[in-house]
VEXDREN-2710 file (C-alpha; in Angstrom, 1 decimal):
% VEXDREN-2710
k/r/px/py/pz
1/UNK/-10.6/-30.2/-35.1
2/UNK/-7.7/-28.6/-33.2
3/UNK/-4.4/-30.0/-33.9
4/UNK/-1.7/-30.3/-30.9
5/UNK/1.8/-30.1/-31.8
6/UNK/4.0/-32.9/-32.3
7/UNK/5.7/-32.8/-28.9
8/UNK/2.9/-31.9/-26.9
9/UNK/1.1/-34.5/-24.8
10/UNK/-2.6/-34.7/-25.6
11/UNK/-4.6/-32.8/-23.2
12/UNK/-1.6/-29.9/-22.3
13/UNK/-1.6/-26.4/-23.5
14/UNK/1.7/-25.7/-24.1
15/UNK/2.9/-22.8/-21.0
16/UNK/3.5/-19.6/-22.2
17/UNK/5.4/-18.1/-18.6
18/UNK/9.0/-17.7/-20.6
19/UNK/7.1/-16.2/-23.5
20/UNK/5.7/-13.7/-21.0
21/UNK/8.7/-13.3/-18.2
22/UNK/10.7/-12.6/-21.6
23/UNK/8.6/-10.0/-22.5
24/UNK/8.8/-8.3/-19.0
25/UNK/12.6/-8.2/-19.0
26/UNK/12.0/-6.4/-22.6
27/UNK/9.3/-4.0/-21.3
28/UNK/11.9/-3.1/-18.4
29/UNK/14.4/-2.9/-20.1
30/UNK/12.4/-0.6/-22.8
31/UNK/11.6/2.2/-20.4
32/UNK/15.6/3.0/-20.1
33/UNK/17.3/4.7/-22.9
34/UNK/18.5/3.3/-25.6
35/UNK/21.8/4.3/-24.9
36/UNK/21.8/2.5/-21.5
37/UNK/20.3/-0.6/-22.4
38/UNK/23.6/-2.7/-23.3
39/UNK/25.2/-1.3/-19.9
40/UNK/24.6/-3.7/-16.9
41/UNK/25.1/-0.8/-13.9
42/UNK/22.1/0.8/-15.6
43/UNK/20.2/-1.8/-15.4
44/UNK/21.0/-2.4/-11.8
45/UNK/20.3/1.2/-11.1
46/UNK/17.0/1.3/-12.7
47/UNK/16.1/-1.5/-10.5
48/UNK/17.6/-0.1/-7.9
49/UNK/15.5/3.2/-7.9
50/UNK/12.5/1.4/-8.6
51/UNK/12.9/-0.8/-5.6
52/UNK/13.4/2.6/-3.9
53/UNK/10.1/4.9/-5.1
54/UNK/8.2/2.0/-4.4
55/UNK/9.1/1.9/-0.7
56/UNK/9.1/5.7/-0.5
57/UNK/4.9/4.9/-1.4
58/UNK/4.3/2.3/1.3
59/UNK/6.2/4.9/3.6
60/UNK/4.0/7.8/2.7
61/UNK/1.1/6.2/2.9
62/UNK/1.4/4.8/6.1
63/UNK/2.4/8.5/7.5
64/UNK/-0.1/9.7/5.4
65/UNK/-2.7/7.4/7.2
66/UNK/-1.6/8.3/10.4
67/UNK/-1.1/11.8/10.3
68/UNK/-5.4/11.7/9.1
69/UNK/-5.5/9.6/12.4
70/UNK/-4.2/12.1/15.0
71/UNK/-5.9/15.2/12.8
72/UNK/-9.3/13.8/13.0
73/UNK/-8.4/13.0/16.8
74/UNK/-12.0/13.9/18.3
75/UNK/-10.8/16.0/20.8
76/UNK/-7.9/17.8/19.1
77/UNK/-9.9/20.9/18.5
78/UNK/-10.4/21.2/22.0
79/UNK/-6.8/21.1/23.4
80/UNK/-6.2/23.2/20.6
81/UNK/-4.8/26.1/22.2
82/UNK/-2.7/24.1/24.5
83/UNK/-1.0/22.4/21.7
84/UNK/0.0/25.5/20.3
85/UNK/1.2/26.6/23.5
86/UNK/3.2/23.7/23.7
87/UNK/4.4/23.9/19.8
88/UNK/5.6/27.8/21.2
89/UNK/8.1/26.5/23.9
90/UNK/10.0/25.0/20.7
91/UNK/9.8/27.8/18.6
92/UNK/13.6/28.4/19.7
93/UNK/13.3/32.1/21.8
94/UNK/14.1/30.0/25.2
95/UNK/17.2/28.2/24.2
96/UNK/19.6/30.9/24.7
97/UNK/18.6/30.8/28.4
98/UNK/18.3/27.2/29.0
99/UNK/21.8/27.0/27.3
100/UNK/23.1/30.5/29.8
101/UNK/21.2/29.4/32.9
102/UNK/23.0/26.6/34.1
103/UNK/26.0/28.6/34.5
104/UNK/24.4/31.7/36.1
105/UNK/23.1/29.6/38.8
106/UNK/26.0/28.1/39.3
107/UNK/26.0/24.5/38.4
108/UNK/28.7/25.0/35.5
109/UNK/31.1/27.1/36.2
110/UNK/33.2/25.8/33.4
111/UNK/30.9/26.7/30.6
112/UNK/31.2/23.1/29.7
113/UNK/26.8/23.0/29.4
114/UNK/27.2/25.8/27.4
115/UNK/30.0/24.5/24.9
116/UNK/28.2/21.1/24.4
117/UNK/24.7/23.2/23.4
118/UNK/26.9/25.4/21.4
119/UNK/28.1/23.2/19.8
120/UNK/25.6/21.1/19.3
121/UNK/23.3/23.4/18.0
122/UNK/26.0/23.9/15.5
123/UNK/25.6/20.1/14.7
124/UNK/22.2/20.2/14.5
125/UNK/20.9/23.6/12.3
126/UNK/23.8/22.7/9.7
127/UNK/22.6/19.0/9.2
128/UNK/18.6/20.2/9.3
129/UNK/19.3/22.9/6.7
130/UNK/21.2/20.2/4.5
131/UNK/18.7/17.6/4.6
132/UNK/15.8/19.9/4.9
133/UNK/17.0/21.8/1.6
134/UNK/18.0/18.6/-0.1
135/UNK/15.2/16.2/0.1
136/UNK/12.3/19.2/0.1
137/UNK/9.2/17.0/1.5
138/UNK/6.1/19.3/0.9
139/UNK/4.0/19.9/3.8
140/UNK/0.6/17.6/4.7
141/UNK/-1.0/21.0/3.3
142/UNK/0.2/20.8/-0.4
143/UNK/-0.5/17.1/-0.5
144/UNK/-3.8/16.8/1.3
145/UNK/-7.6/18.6/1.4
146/UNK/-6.4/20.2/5.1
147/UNK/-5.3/23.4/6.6
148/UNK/-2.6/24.0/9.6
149/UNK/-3.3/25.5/12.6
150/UNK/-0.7/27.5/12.4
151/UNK/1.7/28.7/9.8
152/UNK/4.9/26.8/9.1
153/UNK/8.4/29.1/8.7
154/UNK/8.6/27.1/5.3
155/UNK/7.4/25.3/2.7
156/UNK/9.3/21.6/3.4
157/UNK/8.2/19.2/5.6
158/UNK/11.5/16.4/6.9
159/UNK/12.6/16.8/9.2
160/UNK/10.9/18.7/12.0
161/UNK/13.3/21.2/13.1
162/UNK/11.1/22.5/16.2
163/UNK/11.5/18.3/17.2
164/UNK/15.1/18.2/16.2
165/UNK/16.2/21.3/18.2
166/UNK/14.0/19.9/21.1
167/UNK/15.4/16.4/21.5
168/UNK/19.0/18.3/21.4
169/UNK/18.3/20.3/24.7
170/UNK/16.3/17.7/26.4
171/UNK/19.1/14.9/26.3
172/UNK/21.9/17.3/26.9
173/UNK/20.0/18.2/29.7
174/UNK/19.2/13.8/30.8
175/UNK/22.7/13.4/30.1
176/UNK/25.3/16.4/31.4
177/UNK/22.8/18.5/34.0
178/UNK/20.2/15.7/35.5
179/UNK/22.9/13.0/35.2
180/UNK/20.6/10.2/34.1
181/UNK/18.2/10.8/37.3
182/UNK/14.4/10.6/37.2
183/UNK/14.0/14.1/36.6
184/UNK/15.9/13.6/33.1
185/UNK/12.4/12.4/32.1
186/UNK/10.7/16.2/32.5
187/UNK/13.0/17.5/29.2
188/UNK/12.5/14.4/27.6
189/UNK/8.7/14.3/28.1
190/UNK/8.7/18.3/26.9
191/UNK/10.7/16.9/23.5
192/UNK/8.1/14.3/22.8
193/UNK/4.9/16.7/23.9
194/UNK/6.7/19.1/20.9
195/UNK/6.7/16.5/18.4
196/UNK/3.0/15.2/19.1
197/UNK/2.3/19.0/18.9
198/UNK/3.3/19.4/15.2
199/UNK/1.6/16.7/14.2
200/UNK/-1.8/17.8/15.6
201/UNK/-1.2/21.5/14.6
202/UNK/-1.0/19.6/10.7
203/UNK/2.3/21.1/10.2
204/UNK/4.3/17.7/9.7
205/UNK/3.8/14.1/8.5
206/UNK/4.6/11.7/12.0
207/UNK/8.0/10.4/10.3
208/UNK/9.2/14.0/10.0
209/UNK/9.0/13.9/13.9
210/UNK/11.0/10.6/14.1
211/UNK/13.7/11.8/12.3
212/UNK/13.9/15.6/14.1
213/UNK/14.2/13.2/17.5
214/UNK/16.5/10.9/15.9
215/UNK/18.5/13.7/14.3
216/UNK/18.5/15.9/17.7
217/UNK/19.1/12.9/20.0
218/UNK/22.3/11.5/18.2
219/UNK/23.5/15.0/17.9
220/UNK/23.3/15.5/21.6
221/UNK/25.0/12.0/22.6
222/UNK/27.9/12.8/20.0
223/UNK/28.8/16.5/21.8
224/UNK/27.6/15.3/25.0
225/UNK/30.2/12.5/25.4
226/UNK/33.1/14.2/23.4
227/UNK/36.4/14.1/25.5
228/UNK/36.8/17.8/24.7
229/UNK/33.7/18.3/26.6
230/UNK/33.5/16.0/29.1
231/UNK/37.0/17.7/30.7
232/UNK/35.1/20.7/30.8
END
């Protein structure tokens, strides 16, 4: 015969949750050193970073899952040679002259096209090399059972520089040279064609792209509507 404790009504197993969420406060708190265990901030910080690395995994796996998507595409392999084409119009060798040419033709006399890419490209390379160097992604190669197309100029992945660099011509271009027409769409469409490219070519994860456009575009806006600038 089992016996029930005096308190307990007959029938009612008593709960063991508090017996078990205490023991989950002990086990987290456990896996910080002993040290740190009798300091709140580090408990908020462990938290904190654990919060963190476990939306950093929902992240990568959705790029991951994507990136598969567009590799497996069924008819990358043959548009293959014009997506490296296209990834070669970003490779940077043009930019001098898209920067120059505005003023040899005669449409800025000032220089002022040529200031705002100057110094935006400034901008740009110093805050790619920064976060590039700091957050070191590896490339869709070192984490996953495929090869490139081509060969990458380095070993980390975020952002995409060739996007980056891209979405800082074409909107200087839609904003200071086309003046918000229709045509600013040609750049813009060339920008977005380079970041679909180095996806396809296996070179970077599709969030690397994002941020390269997000990182190139804001760049842009900032020099682009800088009273310095805009004077001329």
């Amino acid at each position: 015969m089992q016996l029930q404790p005096a308190n307990t009504p007959t029938g009612v197993i008593p709960s063991s949750g508090s017996n078990s969420q205490s023991s989950n406060r002990k086990f987290a708190y456990s896996s910080l050193p002993l040290h740190l265990q009798f300091i709140p901030a580090a408990h908020t910080w462990h938290k904190f970073r654990h919060s963190y690395l476990s939306m950093f995994d929902v992240i990568h796996k959705w790029d991951t899952r994507w990136l598969l998507r567009l590799i497996h595409w069924p008819k990358r392999l043959k548009f293959l040679q014009l997506i490296k084409l296209v990834s070669r119009t970003g490779d940077g060798h043009s930019y001098p002259v898209i920067a120059i040419a505005p003023f040899a033709l005669g449409f800025d006399p000032t220089f002022r096209l040529f200031k705002i890419f100057l110094a935006g490209f400034c901008i740009e390379r110093s805050a790619y090399f920064v976060m590039k160097n700091s957050l070191r992604r590896k490339r869709p190669t070192e984490h996953l059972s495929l090869e490139s197309a081509v060969t990458p100029g380095d070993r980390f992945s975020f952002p995409s520089g060739h996007t980056s660099a891209a979405f800082l011509v074409s909107t200087i271009l839609a904003l200071g040279f086309f003046d918000y027409s229709a045509f600013a769409l040609i750049p813009l469409a060339w920008a977005c064609a380079i970041g679909c490219s180095r996806i396809l070519l296996g070179v970077h994860y599709p969030i690397d792209t994002i941020a390269g456009c997000l990182l190139g575009s804001s760049v842009a806006v900032l020099v682009s509507t800088n009273t310095y600038f805009a004077t001329g």
